[in-house]
N, C-alpha and C positions, 0 to 999 in steps of 0.2 A: 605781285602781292607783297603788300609789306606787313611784318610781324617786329613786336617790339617783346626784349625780355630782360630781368635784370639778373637772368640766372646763368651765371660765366661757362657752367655745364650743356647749359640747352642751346647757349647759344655758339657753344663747341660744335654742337652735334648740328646744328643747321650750317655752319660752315660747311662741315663732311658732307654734308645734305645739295651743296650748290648755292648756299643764300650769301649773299656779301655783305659785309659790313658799310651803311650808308652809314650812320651817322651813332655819334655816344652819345645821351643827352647824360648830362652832372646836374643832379637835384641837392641844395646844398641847403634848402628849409627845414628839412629836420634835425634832430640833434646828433645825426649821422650824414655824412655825405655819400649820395647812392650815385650810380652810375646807368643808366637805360639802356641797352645797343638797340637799334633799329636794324632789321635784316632786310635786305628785296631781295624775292628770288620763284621761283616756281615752286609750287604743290609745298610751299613752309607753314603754312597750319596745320598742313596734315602731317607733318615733320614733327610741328610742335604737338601738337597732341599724340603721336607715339611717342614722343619722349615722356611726356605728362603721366598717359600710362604706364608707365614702362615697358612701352615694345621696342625703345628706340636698340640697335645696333649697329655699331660703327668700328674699324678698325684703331685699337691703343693709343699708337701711334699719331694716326691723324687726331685723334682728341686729344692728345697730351699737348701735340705742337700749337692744335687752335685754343686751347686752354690759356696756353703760353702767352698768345698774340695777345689774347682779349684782356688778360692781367695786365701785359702790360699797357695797352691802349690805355685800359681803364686808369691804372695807377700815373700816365701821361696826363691823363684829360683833369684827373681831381688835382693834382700839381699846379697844373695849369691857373683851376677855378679859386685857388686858392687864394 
């Protein structure tokens, strides 16, 4: 299953969840430059929709470190698009 989000939190919490990061997409058409992550992984919609509720739960740690990665991917990828 693949799930796309541009939300550096939820896509923390599908990391802790088992989903991988395929791919960043950098949207640079609006007067902001956004960033997309693409996730594949098993049962990640139903990940993302606890997170969406807020059922999701995860340990600190693990979401600090995946927080960590995705900022900086994302801050790699808009550099890049630059």
């Amino acid at each position: 299953m693949r799930v796309l989000t541009t939300d550096v939190f939820c896509g923390a919490y599908l990391l802790t969840r088992g989903g991988r990061l395929v791919d960043l997409l950098v949207d640079r058409t609006a007067e902001r430059e956004t960033g997309t992550f693409v996730f594949e992984g098993e049962d990640l919609l139903r990940h993302q929709e606890d997170y969406s509720r807020g059922d999701a739960t995860a340990k600190v740690k693990a979401i600090r470190d995946a927080v960590t990665s995705l900022r900086t991917r994302l801050a790699r990828a808009l550099r890049r698009a630059a």
